[in-house]
Biopython code that builds the backbone (N, CA, C, O; Angstrom):
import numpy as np
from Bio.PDB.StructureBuilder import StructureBuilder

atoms = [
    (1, "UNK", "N", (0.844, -1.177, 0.000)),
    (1, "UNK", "CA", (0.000, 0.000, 0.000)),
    (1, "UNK", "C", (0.890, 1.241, 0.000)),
    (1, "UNK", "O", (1.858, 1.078, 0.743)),
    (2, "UNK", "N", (0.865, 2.300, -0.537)),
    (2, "UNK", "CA", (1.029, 3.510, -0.967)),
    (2, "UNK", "C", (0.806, 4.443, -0.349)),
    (2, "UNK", "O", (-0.175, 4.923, -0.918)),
    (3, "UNK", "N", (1.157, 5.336, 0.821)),
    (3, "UNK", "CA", (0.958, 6.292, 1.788)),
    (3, "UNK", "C", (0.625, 7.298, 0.631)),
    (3, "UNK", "O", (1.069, 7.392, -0.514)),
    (4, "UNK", "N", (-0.316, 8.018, 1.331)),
    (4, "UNK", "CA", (-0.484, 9.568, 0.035)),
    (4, "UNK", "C", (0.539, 10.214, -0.102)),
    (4, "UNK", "O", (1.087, 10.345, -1.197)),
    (5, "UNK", "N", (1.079, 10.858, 1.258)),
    (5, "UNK", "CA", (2.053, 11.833, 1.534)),
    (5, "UNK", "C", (3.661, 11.219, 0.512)),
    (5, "UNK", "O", (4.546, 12.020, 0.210)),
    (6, "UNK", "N", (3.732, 9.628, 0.111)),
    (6, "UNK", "CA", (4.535, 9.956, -0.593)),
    (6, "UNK", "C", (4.633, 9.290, -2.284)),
    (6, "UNK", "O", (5.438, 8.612, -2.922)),
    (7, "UNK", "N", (3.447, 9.870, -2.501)),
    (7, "UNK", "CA", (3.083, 10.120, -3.335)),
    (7, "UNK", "C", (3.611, 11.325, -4.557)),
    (7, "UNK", "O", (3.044, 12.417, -4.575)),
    (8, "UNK", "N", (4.403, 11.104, -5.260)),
    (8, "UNK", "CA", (4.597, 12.306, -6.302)),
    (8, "UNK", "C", (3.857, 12.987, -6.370)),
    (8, "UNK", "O", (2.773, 12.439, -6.574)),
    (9, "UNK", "N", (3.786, 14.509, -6.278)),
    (9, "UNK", "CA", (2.108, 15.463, -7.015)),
    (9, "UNK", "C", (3.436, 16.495, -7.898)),
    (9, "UNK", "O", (3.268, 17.708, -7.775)),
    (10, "UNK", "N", (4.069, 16.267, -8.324)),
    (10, "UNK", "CA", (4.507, 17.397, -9.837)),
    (10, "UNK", "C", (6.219, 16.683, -10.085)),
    (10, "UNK", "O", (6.975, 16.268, -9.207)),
    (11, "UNK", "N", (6.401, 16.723, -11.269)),
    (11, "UNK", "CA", (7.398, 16.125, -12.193)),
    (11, "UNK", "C", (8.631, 16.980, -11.559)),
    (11, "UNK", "O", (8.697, 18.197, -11.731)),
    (12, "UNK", "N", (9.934, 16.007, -10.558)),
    (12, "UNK", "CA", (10.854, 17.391, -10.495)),
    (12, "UNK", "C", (11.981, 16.868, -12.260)),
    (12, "UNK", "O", (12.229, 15.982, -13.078)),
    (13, "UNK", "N", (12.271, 18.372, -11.799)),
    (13, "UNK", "CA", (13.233, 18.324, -13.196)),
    (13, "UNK", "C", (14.629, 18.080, -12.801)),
    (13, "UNK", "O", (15.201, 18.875, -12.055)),
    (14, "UNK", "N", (15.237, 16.984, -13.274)),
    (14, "UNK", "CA", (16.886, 17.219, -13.564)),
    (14, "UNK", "C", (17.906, 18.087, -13.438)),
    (14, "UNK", "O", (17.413, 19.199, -13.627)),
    (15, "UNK", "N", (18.930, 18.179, -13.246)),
    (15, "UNK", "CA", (19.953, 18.969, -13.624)),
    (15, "UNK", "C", (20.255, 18.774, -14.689)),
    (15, "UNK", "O", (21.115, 19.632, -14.891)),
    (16, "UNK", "N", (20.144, 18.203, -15.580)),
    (16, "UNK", "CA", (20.239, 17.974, -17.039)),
    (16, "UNK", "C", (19.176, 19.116, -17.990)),
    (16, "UNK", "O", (19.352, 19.761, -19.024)),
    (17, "UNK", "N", (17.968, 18.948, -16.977)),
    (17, "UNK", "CA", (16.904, 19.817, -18.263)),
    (17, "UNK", "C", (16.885, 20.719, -17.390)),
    (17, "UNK", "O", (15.986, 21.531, -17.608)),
    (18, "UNK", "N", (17.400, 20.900, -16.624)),
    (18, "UNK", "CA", (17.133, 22.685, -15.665)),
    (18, "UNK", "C", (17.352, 23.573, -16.420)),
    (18, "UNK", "O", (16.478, 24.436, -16.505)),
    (19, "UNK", "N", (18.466, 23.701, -17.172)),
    (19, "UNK", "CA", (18.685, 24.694, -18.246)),
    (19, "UNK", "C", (17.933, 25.252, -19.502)),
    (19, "UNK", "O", (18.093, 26.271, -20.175)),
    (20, "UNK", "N", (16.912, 24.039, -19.577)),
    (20, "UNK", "CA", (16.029, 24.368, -20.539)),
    (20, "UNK", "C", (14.831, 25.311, -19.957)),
    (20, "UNK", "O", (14.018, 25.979, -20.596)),
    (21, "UNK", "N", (14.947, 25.186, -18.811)),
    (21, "UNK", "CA", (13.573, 26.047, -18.374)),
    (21, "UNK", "C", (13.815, 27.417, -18.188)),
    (21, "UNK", "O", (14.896, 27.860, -17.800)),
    (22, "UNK", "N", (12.397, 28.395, -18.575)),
    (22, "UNK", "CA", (12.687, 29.736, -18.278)),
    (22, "UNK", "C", (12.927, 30.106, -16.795)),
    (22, "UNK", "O", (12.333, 29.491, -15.909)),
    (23, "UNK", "N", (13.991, 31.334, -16.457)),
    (23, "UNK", "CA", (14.071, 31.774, -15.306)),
    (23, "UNK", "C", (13.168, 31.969, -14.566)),
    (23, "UNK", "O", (12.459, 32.929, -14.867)),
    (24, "UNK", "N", (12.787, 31.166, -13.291)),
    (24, "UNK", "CA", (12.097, 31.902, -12.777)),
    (24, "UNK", "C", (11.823, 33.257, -12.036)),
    (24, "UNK", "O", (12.798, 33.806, -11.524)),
    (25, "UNK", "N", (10.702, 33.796, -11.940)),
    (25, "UNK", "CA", (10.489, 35.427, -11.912)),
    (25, "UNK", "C", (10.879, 35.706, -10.387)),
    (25, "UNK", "O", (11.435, 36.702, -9.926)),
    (26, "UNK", "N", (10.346, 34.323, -9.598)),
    (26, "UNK", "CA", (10.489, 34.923, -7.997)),
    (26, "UNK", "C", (11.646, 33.916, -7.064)),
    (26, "UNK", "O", (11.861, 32.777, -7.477)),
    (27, "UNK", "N", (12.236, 34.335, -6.015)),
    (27, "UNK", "CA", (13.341, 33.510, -5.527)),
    (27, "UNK", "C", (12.654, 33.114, -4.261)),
    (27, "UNK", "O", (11.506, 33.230, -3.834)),
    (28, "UNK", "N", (13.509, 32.722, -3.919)),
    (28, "UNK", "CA", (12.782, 31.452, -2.166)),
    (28, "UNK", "C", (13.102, 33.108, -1.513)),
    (28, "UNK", "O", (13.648, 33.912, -2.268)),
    (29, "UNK", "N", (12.724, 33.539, -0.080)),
    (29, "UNK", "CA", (12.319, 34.911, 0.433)),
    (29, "UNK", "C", (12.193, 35.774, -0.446)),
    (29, "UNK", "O", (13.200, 35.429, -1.064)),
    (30, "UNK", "N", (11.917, 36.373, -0.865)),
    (30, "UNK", "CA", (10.699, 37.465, -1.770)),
    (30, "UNK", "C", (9.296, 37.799, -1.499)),
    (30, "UNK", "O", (8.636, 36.872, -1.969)),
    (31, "UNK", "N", (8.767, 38.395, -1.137)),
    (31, "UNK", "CA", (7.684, 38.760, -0.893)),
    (31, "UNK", "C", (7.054, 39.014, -1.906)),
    (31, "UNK", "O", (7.311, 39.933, -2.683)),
    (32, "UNK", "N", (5.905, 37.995, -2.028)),
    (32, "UNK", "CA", (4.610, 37.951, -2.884)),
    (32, "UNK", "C", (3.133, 38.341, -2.366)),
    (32, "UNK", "O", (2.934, 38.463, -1.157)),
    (33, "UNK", "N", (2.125, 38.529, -3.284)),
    (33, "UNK", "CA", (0.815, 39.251, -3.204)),
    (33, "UNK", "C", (0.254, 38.052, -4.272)),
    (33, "UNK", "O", (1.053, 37.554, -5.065)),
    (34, "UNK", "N", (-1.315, 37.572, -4.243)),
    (34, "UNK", "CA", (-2.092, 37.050, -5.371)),
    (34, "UNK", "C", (-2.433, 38.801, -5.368)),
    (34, "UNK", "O", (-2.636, 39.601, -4.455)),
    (35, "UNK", "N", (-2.377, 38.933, -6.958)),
    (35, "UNK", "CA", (-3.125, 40.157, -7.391)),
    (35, "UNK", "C", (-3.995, 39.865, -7.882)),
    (35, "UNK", "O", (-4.722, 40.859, -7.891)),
    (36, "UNK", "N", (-4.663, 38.745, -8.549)),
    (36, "UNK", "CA", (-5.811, 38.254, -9.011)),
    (36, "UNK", "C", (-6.999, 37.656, -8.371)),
    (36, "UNK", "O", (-7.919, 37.194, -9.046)),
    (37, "UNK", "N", (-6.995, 37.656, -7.177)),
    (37, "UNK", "CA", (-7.977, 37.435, -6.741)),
    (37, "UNK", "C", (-8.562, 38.569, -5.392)),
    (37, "UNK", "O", (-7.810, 39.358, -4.820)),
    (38, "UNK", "N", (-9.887, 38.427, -5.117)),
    (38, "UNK", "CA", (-9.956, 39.471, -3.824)),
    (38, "UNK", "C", (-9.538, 39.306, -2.600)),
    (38, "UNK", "O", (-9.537, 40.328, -1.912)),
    (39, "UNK", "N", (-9.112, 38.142, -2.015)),
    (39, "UNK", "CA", (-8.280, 38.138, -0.788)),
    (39, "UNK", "C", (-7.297, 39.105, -0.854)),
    (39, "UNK", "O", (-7.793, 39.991, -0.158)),
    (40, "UNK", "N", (-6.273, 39.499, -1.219)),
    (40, "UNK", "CA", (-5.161, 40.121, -2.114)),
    (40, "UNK", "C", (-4.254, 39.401, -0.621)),
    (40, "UNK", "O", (-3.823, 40.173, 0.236)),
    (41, "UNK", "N", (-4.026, 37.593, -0.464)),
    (41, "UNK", "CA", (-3.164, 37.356, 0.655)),
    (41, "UNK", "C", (-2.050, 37.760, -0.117)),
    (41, "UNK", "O", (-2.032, 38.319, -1.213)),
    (42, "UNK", "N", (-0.590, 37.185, 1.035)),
    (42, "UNK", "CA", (0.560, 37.508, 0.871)),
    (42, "UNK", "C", (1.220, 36.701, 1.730)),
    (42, "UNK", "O", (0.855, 35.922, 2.610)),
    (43, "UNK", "N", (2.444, 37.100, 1.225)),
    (43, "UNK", "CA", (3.836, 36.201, 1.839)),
    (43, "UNK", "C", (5.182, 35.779, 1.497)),
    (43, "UNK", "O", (5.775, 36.377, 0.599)),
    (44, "UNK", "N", (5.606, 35.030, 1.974)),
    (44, "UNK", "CA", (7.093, 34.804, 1.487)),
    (44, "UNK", "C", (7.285, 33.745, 0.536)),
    (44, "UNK", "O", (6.308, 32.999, 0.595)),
    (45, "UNK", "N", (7.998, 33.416, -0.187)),
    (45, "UNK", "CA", (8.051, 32.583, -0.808)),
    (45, "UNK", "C", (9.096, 31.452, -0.484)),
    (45, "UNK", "O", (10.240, 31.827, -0.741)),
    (46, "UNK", "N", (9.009, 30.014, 0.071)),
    (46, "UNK", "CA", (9.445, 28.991, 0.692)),
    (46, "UNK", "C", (10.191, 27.698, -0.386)),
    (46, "UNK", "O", (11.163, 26.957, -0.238)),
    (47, "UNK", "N", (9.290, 27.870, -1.371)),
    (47, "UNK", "CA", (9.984, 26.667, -2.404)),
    (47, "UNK", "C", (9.361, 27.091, -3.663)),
    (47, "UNK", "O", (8.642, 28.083, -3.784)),
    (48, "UNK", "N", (9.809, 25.964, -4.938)),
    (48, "UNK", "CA", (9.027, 26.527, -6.083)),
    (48, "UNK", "C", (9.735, 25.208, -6.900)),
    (48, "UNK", "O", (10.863, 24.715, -6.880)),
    (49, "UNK", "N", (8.436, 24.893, -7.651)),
    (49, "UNK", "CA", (8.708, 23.946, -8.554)),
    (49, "UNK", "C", (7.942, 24.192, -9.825)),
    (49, "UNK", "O", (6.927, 24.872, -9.972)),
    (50, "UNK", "N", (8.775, 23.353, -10.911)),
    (50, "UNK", "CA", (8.336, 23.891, -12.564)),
    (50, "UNK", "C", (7.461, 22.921, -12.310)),
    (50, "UNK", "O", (7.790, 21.938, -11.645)),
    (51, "UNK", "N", (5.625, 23.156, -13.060)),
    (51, "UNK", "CA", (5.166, 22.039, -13.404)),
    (51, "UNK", "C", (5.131, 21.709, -14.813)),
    (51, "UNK", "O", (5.411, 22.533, -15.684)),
    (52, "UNK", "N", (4.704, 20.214, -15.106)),
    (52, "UNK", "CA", (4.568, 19.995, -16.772)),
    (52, "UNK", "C", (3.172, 20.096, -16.807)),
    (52, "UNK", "O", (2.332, 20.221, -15.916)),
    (53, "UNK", "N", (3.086, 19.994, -18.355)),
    (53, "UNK", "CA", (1.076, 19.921, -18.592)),
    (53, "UNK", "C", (0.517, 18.293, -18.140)),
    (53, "UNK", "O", (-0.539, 17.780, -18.509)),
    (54, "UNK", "N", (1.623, 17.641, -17.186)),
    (54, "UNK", "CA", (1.339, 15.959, -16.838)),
    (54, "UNK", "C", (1.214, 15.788, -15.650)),
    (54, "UNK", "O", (0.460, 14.869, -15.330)),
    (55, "UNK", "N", (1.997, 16.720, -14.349)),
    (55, "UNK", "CA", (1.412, 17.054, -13.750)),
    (55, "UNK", "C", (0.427, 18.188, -12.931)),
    (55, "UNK", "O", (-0.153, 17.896, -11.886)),
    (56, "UNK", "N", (0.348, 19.351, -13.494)),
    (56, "UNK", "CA", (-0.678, 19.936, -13.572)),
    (56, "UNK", "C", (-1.297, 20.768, -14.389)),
    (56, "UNK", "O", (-0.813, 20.712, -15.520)),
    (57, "UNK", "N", (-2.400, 21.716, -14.254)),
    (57, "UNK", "CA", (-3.422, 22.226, -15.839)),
    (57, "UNK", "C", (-2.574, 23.672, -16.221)),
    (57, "UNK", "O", (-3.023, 24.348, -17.147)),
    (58, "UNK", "N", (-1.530, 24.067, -15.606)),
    (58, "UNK", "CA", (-1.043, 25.426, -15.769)),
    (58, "UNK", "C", (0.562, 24.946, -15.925)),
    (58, "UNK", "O", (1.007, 24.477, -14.877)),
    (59, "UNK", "N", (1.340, 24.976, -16.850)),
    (59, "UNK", "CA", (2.795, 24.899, -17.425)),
    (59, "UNK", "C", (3.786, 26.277, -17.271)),
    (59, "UNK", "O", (3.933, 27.371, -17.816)),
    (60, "UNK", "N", (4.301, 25.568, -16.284)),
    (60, "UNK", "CA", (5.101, 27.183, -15.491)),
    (60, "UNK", "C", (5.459, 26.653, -13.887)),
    (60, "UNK", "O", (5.126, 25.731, -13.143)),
    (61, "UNK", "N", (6.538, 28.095, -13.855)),
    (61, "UNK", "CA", (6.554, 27.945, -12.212)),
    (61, "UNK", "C", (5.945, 28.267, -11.601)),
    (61, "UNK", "O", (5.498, 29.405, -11.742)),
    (62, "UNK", "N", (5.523, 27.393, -10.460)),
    (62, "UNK", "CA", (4.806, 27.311, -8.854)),
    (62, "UNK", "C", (5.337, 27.393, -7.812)),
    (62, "UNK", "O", (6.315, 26.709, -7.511)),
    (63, "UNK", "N", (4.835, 28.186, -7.109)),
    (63, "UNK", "CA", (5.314, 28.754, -5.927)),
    (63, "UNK", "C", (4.559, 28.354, -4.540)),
    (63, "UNK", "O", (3.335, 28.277, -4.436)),
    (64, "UNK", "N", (5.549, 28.095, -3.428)),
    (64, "UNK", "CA", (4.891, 27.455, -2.137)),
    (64, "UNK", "C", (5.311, 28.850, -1.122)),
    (64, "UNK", "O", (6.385, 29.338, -0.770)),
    (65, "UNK", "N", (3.931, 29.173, -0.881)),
    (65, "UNK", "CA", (3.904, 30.516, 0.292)),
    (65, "UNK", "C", (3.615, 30.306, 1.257)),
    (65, "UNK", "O", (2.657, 29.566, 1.481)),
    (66, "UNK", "N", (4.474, 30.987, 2.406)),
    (66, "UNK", "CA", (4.396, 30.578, 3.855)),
    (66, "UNK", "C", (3.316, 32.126, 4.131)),
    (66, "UNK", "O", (3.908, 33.184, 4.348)),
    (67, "UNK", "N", (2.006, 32.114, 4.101)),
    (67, "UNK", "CA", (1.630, 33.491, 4.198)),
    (67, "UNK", "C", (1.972, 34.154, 5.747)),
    (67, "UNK", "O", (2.485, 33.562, 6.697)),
    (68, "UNK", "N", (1.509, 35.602, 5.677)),
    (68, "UNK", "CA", (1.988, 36.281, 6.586)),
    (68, "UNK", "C", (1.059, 36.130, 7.485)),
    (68, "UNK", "O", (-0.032, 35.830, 7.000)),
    (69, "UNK", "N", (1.090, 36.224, 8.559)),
    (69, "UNK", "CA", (0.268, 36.490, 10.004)),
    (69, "UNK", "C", (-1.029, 37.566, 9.960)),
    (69, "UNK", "O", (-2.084, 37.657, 10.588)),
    (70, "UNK", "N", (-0.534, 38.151, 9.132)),
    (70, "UNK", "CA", (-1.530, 39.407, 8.547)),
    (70, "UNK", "C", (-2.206, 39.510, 7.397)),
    (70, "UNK", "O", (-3.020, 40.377, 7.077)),
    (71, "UNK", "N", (-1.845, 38.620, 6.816)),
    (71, "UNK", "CA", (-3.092, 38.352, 5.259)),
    (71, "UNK", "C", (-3.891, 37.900, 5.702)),
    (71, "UNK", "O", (-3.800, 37.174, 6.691)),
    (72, "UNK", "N", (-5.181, 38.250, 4.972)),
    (72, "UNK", "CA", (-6.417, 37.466, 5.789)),
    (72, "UNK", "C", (-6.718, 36.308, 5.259)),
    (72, "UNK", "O", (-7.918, 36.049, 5.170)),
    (73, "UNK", "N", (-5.799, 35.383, 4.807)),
    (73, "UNK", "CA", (-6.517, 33.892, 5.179)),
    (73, "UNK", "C", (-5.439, 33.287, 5.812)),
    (73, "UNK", "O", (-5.162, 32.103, 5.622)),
    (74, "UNK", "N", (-4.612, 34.250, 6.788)),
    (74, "UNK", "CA", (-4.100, 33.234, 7.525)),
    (74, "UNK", "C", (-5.073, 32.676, 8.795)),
    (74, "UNK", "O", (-4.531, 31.607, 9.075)),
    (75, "UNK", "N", (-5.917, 32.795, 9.467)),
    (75, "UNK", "CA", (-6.229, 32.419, 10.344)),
    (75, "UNK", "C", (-6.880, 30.805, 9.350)),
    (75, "UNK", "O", (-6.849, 30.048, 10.319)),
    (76, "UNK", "N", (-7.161, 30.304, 8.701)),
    (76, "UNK", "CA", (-7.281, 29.595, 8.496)),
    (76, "UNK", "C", (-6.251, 28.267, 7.406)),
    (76, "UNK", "O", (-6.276, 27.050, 7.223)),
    (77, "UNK", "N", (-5.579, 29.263, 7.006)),
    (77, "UNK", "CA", (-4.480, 28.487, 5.751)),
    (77, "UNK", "C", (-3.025, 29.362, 5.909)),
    (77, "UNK", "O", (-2.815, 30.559, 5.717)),
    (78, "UNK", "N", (-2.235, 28.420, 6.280)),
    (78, "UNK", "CA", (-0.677, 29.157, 6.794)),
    (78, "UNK", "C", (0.279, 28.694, 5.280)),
    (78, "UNK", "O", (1.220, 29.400, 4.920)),
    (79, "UNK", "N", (0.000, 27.833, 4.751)),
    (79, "UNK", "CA", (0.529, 27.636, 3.278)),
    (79, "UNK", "C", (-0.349, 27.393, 2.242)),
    (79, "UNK", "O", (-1.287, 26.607, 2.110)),
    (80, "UNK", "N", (0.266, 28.427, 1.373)),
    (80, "UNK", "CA", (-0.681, 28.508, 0.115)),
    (80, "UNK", "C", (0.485, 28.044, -1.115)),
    (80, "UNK", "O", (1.707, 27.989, -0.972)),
    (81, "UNK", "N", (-0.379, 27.713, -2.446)),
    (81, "UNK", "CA", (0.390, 27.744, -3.613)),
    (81, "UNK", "C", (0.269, 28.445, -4.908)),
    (81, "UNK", "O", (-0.792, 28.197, -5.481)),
    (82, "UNK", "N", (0.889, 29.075, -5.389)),
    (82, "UNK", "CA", (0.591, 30.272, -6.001)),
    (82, "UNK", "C", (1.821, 29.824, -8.038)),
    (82, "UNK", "O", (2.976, 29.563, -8.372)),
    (83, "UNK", "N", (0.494, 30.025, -8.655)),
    (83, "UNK", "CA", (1.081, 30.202, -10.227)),
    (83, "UNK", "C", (1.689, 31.452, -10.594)),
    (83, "UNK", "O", (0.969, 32.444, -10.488)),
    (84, "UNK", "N", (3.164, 31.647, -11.107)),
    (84, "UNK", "CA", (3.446, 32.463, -11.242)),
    (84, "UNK", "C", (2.502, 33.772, -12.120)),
    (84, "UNK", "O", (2.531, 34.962, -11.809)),
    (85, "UNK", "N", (2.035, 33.422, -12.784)),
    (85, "UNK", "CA", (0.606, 34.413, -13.416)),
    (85, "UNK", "C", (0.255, 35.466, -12.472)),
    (85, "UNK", "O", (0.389, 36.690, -12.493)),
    (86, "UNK", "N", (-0.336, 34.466, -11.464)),
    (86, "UNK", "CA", (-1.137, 34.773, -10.214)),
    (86, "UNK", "C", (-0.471, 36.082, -9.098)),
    (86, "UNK", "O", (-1.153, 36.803, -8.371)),
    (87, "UNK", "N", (1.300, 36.105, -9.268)),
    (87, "UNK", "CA", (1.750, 36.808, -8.318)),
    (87, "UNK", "C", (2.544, 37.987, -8.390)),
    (87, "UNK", "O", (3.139, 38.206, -9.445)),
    (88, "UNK", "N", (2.647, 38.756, -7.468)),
    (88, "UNK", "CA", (3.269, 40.039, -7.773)),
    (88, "UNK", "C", (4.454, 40.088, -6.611)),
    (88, "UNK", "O", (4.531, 39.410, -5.586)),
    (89, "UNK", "N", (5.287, 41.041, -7.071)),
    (89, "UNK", "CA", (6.448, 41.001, -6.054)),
    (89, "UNK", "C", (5.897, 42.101, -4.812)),
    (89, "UNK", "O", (5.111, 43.016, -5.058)),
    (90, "UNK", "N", (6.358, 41.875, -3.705)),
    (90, "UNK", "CA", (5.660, 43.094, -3.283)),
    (90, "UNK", "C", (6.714, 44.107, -2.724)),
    (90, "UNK", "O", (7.849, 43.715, -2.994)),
    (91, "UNK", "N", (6.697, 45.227, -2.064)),
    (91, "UNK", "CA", (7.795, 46.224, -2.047)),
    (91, "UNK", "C", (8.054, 45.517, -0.401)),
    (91, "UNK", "O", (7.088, 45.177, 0.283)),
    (92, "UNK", "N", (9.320, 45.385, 0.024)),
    (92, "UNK", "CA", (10.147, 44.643, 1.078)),
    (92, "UNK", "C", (9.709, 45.479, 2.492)),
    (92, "UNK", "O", (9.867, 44.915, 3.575)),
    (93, "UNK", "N", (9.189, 46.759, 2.431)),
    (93, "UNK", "CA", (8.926, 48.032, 2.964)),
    (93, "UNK", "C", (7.194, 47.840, 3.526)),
    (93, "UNK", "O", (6.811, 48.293, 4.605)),
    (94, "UNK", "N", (6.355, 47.136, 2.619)),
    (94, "UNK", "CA", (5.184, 46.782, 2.986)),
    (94, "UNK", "C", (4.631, 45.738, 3.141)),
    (94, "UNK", "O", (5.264, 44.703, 2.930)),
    (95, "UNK", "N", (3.434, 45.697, 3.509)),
    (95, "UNK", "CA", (2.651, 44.640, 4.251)),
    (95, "UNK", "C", (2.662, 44.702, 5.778)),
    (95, "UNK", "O", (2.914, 45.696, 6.459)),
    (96, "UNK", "N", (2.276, 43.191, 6.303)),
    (96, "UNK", "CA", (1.888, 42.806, 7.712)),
    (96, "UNK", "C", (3.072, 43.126, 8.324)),
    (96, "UNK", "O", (3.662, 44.203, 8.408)),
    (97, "UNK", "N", (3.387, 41.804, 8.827)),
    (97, "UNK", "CA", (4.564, 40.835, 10.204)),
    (97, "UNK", "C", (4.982, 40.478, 9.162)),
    (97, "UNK", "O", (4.422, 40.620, 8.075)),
    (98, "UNK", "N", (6.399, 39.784, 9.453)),
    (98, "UNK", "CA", (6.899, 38.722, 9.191)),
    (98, "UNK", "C", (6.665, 37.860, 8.983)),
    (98, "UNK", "O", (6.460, 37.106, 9.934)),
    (99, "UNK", "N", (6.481, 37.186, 7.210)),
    (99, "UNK", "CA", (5.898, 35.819, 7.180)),
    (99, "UNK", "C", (6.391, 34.157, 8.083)),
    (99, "UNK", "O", (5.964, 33.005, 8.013)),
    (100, "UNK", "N", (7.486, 34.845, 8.888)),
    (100, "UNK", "CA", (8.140, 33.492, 9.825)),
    (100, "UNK", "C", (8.274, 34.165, 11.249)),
    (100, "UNK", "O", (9.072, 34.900, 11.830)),
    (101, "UNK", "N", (6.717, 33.340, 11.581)),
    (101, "UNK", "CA", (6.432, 33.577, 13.009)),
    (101, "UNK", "C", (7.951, 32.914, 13.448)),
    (101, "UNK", "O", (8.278, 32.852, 14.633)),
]
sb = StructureBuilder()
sb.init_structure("model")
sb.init_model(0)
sb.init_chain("A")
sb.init_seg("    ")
for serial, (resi, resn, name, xyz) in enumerate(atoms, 1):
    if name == "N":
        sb.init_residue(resn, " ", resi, " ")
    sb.init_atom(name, np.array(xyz, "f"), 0.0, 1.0, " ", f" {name:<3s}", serial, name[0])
structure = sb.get_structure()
């Protein structure tokens, strides 16, 4: 039997084909915003992986956010995942707290 948790959920890439992929836009700490939706949460950015169109519906980098203490869906969701589309850099100067309680 097959535990979920280790379970693959997105294709990692090689050091062989890393080079083929476009740069990504945001680095691990950077402060991000969804600008596309009305929450407008936020946070830091913790990890990031390329997906393919095999494992998921959007082809690009993905981003794993530790949100801030002060976006409003942290009281209920402390990590979010965010399509690069989806995100904006935000100025280092604004927002909440510190996304690392």
């Amino acid at each position: 039997m097959v535990d979920k948790t280790s379970r693959v959920l997105h294709t990692l890439v090689s050091d062989e084909t890393s080079s083929l992929l476009p740069l990504a836009k945001f680095h691990l700490g950077d402060r991000v915003c969804w600008f596309r939706v009305s929450t407008q949460d936020f946070g830091v950015v913790i990890d990031r992986f390329y997906g393919t169109e095999g494992s998921v519906q959007a082809l690009g980098w993905h981003y794993t956010i530790q949100l801030d203490s002060s976006s409003p869906s942290f009281a209920h969701c402390k990590i979010d995942y965010g399509f690069e589309e989806d995100l904006a850099l935000m100025d280092r100067d604004l927002g909440g707290a510190d996304a690392v309680d």
